[in-house]
Structures are given as C-alpha cells and as structure tokens.
N, C-alpha and C positions, 0 to 999 in steps of 0.2 A: 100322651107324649112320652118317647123314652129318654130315660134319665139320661142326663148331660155324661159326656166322657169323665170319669175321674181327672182330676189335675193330678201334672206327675213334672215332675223336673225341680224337685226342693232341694236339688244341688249345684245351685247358683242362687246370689245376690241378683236382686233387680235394683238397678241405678241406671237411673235417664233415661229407664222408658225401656231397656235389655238387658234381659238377661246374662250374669258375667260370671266367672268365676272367682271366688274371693282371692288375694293377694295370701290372706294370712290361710295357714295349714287346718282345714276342716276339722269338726268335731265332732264325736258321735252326740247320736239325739238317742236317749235311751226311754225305755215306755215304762213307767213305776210299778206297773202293777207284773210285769213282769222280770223288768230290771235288766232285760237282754233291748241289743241293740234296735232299733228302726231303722236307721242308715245314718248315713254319713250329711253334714252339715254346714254349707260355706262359711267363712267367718272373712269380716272383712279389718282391714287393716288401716292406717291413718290415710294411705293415699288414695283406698278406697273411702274411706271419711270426705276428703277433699273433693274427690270429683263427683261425689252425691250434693253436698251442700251447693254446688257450683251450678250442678246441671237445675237444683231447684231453684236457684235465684234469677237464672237464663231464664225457665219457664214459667214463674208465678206470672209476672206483669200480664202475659196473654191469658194466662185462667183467670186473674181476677178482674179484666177487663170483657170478662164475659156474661155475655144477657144472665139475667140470676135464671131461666129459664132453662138454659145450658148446662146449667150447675147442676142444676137441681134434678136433670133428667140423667145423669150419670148416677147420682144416688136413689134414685127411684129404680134404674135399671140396678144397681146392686139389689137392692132390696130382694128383685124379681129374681136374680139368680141367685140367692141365698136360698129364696122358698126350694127352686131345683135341686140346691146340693146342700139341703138339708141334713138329708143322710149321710155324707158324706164328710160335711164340717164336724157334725158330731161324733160319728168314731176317730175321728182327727184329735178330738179332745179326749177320747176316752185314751186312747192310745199314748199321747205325748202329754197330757196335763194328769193323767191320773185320777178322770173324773167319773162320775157315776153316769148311768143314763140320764137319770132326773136332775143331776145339774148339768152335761149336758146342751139336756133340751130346755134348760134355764136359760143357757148361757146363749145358745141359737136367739133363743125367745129375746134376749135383751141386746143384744146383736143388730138381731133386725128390726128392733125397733128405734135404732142409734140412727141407720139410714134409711129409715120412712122421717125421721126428724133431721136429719142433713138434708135431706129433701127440701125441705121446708125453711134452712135458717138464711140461705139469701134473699129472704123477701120479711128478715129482720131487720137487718142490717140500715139502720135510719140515723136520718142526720135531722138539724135539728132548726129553727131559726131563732136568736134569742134578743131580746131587746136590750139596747143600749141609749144612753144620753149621748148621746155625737150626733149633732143635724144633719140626715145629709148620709147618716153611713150606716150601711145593713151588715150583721154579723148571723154567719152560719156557722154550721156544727157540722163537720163532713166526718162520716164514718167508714176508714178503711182496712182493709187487714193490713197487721204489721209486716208481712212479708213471705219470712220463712219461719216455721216450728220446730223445732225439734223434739220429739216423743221416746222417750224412754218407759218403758209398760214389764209390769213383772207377769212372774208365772203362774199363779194360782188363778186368779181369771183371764186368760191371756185374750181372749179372744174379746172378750166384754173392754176389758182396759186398755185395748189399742186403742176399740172402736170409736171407745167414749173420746178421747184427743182429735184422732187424726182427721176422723171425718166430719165433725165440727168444723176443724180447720181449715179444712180444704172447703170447703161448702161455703165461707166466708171470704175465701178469692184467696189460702195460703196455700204454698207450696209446705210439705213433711218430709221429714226426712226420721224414718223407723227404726231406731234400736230395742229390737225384741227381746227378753230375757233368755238367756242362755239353755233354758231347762224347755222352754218352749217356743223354739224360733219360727217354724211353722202355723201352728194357732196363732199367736201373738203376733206373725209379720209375714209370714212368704204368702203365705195363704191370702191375705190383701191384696199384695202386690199380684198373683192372678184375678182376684176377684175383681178388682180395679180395670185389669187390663181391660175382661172381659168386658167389663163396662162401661167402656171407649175414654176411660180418664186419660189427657193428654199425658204424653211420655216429658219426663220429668219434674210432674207434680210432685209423685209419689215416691220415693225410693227407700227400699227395705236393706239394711246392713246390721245384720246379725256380727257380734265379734264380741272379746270379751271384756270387760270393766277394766282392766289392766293396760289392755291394750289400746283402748281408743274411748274411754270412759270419760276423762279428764277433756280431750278434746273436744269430743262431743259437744260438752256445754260449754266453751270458751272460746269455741270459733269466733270467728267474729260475724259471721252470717246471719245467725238463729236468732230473733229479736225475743222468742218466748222458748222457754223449754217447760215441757207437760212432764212430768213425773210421778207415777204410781207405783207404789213398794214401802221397804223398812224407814221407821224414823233416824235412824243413823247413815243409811245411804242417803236418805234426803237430805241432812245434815251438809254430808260432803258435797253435792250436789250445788247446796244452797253455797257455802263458800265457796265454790268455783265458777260459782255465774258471777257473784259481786267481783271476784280476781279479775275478771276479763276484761280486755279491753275496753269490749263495747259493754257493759252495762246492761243484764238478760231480765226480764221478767220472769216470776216464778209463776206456776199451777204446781203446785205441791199438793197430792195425796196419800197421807203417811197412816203410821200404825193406827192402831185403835187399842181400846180396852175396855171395850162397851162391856155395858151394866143391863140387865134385863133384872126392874126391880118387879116385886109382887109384895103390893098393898093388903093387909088384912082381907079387904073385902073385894078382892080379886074373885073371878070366876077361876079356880084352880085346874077344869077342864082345859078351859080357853088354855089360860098359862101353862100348861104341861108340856101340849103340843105345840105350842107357840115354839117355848122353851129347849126343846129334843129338837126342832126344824134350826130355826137362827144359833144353836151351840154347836150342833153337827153336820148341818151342810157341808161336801165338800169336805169330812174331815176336822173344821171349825180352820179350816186355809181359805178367812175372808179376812179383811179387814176390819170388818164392822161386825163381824160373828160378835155374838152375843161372849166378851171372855171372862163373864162375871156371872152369876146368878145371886142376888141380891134377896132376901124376902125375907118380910117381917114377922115378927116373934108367934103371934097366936094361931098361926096359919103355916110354920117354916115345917113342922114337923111329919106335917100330912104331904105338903108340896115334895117333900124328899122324899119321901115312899113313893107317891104316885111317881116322880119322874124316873127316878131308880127303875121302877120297872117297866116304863117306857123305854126306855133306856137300853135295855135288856133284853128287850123284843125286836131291837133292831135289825134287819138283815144284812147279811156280810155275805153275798151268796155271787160274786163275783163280777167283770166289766159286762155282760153282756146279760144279765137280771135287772129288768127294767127297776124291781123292789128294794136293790143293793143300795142302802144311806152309805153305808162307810165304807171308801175306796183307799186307796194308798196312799200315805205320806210321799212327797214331791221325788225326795233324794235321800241318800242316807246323812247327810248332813243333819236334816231338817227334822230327822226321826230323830237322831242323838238328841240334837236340841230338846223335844218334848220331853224325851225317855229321862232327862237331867231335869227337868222341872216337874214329873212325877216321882223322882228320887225329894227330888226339894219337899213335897207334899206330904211325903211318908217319913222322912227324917224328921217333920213339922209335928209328927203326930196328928195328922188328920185323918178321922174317918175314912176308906179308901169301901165305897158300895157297890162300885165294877169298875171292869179290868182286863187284864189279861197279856200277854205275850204277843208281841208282832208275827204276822205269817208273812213273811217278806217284809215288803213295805206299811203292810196293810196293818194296823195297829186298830185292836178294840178301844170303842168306846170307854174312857175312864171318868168317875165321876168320886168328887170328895166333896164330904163333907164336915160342918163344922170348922171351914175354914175361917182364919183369923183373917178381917179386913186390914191388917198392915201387917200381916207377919210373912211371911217363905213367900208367897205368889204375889206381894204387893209391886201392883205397877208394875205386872209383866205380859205382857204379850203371847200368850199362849202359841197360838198357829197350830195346832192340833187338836184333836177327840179328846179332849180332858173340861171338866166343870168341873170348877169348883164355886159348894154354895156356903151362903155366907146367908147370917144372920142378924138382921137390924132388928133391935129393942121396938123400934116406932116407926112412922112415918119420917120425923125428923132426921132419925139415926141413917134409914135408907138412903135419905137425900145427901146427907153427909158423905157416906161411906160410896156413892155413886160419883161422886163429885172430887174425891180422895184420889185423883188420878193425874199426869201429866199427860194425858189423851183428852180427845174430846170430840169423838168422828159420830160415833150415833148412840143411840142408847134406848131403852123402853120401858113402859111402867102399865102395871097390871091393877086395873079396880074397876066396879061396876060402876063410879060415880065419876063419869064422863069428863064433868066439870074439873074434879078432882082431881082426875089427870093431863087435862091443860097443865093446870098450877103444877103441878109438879115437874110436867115434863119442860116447861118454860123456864124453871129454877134449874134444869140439868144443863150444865155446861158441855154442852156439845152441840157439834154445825147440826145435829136431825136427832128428833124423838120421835118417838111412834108411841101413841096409848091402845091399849090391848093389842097390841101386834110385836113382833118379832125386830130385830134391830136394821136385818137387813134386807133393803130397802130402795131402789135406783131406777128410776123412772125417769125416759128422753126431757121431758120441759121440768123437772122439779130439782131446787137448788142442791146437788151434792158435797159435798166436805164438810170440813170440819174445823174446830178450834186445837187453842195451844199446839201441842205437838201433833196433833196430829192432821197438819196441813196447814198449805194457803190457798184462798181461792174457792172456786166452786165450778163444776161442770153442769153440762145439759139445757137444754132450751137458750134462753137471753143470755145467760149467765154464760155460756161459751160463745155467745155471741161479745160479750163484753171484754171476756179473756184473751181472743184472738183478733179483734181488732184495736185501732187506736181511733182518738176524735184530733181531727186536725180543726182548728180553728180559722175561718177566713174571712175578712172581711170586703166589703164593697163599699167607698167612699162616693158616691153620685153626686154628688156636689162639692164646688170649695172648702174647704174647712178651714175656720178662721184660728190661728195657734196662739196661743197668749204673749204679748210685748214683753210683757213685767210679769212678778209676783202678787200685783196689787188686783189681776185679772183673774188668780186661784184663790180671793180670800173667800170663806165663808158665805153662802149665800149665791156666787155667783154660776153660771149656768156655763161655763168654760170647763173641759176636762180632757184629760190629757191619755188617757186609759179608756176612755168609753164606757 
C-alpha cells in the first residue's frame, strides 16, 4: 500500500472542526538540532480561546451520547493511521522536539499504544448499584464524563503527553480543547487535530490553539467551561496553574503531572551490569528532558567505586553522531533557555567541588553527556531538577543511608532500586515516597492501563487505564423510590434502634 500524503497546512488552528487562522501574530517553530526555522506557527488568542471552548460544550453532549462502539472505532481508526504515518510523526519529532531516532520511535511506540487503549476505555465506564435502608428505594451510581477538558501538555515528550489526557478524555464522552507548548505546537497538537480528523472524530470534540502563556494561559484554566484541566510540565507552572483553577468561578479539578527528581538507588548486592545500563538509558534518554529521568544516581558504599568506573565509561561510549543515526542517545537541548539552565547547574557542581568524569562543550544545542561525582546529598544540586545530560552520583554509607537520601527530596514521581534479592527491593521500593518504583529497572516507565503520577510536588492524580477513566468522569448519584416511604412524625421515630432513616 503507498504511504499516506504527508499532512501539510500547520498554519492554521483547528477549532470546531476547521481549520482557521489564529487571531494572535504567528510564531516561528524552530528545529533544536539546528536552531534555523521550520516555518511559521498560528497562535491563537482569547477570542480564539472562547470560541474553542464553545464550539466543545455545543459538541460533547452528542459524542458522549454515543454507542461506546462509536467511540471506540474512531480510536482504533487512529491507531491504524499512526501505523501509516509512522515515518512521518517521527521525523516530526525529530525535527521540532529535538529527539533522537530511538526516542522517537519510543515516543510513536507509546503513542499508539494510548489509542489501542482509548479504544477500549468506553466499555469502562460503569456505574454501580449500592444498597440502602430505605424500604421501597433502589440507589444507583451513574458514571458520566464531566463535560469539557482542558489539556495543557509540555514539550519534551510532546506527542506522548497530549496523547495520554486527550484521548482518554474523549474516549469517555469529553469534548478537549489543546493548548500545546510553545516549543512544539505540532507534535504536541496540530498533528492530532489532522490525525483526528482523519479519523472521522466529530468536528468540535477536538480543538487544538496553540498561543502563548501570557496571552491566554490564565484564561485557559478559569473559563468557566472546562470542569477538569490535565496538565503536564514544571512544578512551578503547575503551581500557578493550580491557583488559577481554585480563583475561578466555577471550581476546576486538577490532573496535575509535575517535576521529578527521581533516585535510581544501587544496593551492595545489585547486579552492577544490569545497573549501568539501566542507569546510562533512564539518566540519558532524550537528553535526561523526562520527568521521571533518573535525576539522581544514589549507590551504596562497597560497591559505589566500581559502579562509577563502569558507568563513566558507558557514559563515554555514547554516540553523538546526529538526527538521522538510528545509534545517536544524545540530541539537543530543547531552546537556548533550557541549555543556560543546565550549563548554571554544571557551573553549581564544579564551584561545589565535585568530581567532574565527562563533559564537554555544547555543539549548538547538543550538549555532552556530563557526569559528577562525589556529589554531596544536600549540598549545590540538592532538590533540583536537572532536565539535561548531567549525573550526578551520590554515595550512601548503607542501605538505610540510600533510603534516606532517596526520600531527601520535595518530588515524588518514580524512582528505582538495584539488588539481586527481589524481596529486598519490594521493601525498599514500597518505603520510597513516590507515585512508582521499579526494582532492577530504570525509573522511566508508562504504560496505557498502569497507574501514572506521583506524590508531594510532584503531581495530583494519575493517568492511564481506570485511573483516566476516574479523572475524566464524575459519579452522579440517583435514586428510585418504588414505593411510599413512610417519613418520621417526631424525634422519638429516630431514636436508637429504630428502622426509620432519613439519608438512606
């Protein structure tokens, strides 16, 4: 079969089902790995904001009154047409997220396994029947979706962190309304809004408005439409985020997925093979521009010495061989903002006096691999958020010490622990405060039905499988009274003992 026409026209918003041109003055979309333009970008504006939220509230009631069979075959036809333009989403990412091949064809890979599982979440969707003391009166549990969503999604996995909200959402009878990040409006949102069309989702389920935080950020979440807003990104814009839904009028539920500062520890009697690679995969993917990248490397005293040699030279052996080298780990820092950022907390680590074992100078965006060691568990990198190709490793006295100095953190998104004694690492991993542990594996981790997120700062809530079926719906409680019900005269018909009740 020949491959599908490329999609083309990323210069226009989709809202209500057509394509439009934004209100607000387009922006360029630049590629990181070479830092010269793509083209030009719609941005939309508050009354573009209005008439997206509008046209989804018009349209949900008829999508979520549709057979879940309905539902579910518009997400199963995505699916089909992601396999087609496979090739084609992924140099999309390579292009405008600044991604390697191999993540990539991660990112496809977790993509479309979002909608073979939207596929599937309308024929979750259950209600309940519960029993009561009331003679006479049946109580049900109805499960419906709250309405409209609202999805704010960053740029480091853009295409992964739409998918996970939006099409959950929609798959449970919501209409979306897509504010993509700035750095990748495309991956993260126009590219849906054709993949959608294509596969006949009714015209103003969906609607994609790219524009900027300044401009329509605050409205965003305070409309009064959006009964849930999804958001994935920093802990401090989630922050703001979060004070702007309680301001609102109407009162928003949060999906909050925020920073991390996951710990990948290594127990004495860790396999140091396993752990290396583990270790070089979940710190460097991507750069280490995940969430839940590994931003700690944690290992215990009688074994730390050797662990730093072996990974050092893993480390070291990595390929840097450019966007179209299937073997390329390390691609470009997003923007130059995001580089300064790292480039100041590699300044912090060597003003710290720590160990510095590789390194090196930025080629553009594209920044080496850096690795320290000897670093101090509360000193210069304490509770920070890395977002770039930098490790630093740390040294716990014991298992206790590890536990401590993993848990030393105001995040709590995922984390992992290395030893041959299985057991061993339950217990441990069930004493690490964070929403997900992994024992002998790596930190990062997201699969369609398995619970996502995390504690303290870093997030509310959980995506994937139930658990987005939970988020984007509400339980409306109703009762059926089949017979007279006798109400009490007096006081003396609720004392103690008697079979009268007023609440059921």
């Amino acid at each position: 079969m020949p491959a599908p026409t490329p999609y083309d026209g990323f210069d226009k918003l989709y809202l209500a089902g057509a394509w439009r041109t934004g209100r607000a003055k387009p922006a360029r979309n630049l590629n990181p790995w070479t830092e010269q333009p793509i083209g030009e970008v719609p941005q939309a504006n508050a009354e573009d904001l209005e008439d997206a939220y509008q046209a989804a509230k018009k349209a949900q009631p008829d999508w979520a009154a549709k057979l879940p069979s309905e539902r579910a075959a518009v997400f199963a036809a995505a699916a089909k047409i992601m396999e087609a333009r496979r090739d084609e989403i992924i140099g999309w990412l390579v292009r405008e997220a600044g991604s390697t091949q191999l993540k990539a064809a991660l990112e496809w890979k977790a993509v479309n396994g979002v909608m073979l599982e939207a596929a599937s979440l309308p024929y979750m969707v259950e209600g309940r029947i519960l029993p009561n003391d009331t003679p006479g009166k049946e109580s049900r549990v109805y499960r419906k979706p709250v309405g409209v969503v609202g999805v704010i999604s960053p740029w480091n996995f853009p295409h992964q962190l739409s998918a996970r909200s939006l099409a959950p959402a929609m798959a449970v009878g919501n209409a979306v309304v897509l504010k993509p990040a700035s750095d990748t409006p495309v991956t993260g949102g126009l590219f849906f809004a054709k993949l959608f069309e294509e596969a006949g989702l009714p015209a103003g389920v969906l609607s994609v408005i790219p524009g900027p935080g300044r401009e329509i950020g605050d409205a965003f979440v305070k409309h009064p439409i959006p009964r849930v807003i999804s958001f994935t990104g920093s802990t401090p814009v989630g922050r703001g985020i979060g004070k702007a839904a309680y301001e609102a009028d109407i009162i928003k539920r949060l999906e909050l997925e925020l920073g991390g500062d996951s710990p990948i520890v290594v127990l004495a009697d860790a396999d140091l093979d396993l752990a290396v690679k583990a270790a070089v995969f979940g710190k460097f993917l991507h750069q280490g521009q995940i969430c839940m990248i590994a931003n700690r490397l944690v290992v215990e005293a009688p074994v730390y010495d050797e662990f730093v040699d072996r990974f050092v030279g893993a480390v070291k052996a990595l390929p840097i061989n450019g966007p179209d080298d299937p073997t390329t780990m390390i691609g470009p820092i997003i923007n130059r903002q995001q580089l300064g950022s790292v480039q100041e907390l590699i300044g912090k680590a060597r003003d710290a006096g720590y160990r510095q074992l590789a390194g090196g100078d930025p080629d553009g965006l594209v920044l080496p691999p850096h690795v320290f060691a000897d670093v101090e568990a509360e000193g210069a990198l304490h509770r920070r958020e890395i977002f770039g190709p930098m490790a630093p490793v740390i040294r716990a006295t014991d298992e206790a010490d590890a536990l401590r100095i993993a848990n030393d953190t105001d995040y709590g998104l995922s984390s992992s622990v290395f030893t041959r004694d299985l057991e061993r690492g339950v217990r441990f991993a069930r004493a690490i405060e964070a929403g997900m542990a992994h024992v002998n594996d790596q930190p990062v981790n997201d699969l369609p039905f398995s619970p996502f997120g995390g504690e303290k700062n870093s997030g509310i809530g959980r995506f994937n499988g139930r658990w987005a079926v939970d988020a984007f719906t509400t339980d409306q409680w109703v009762t059926l009274q089949h017979t007279p019900r006798p109400y009490p005269a007096d006081a003396r018909m609720l004392s103690p003992g008697s079979t009268e009740s007023v609440g059921g």
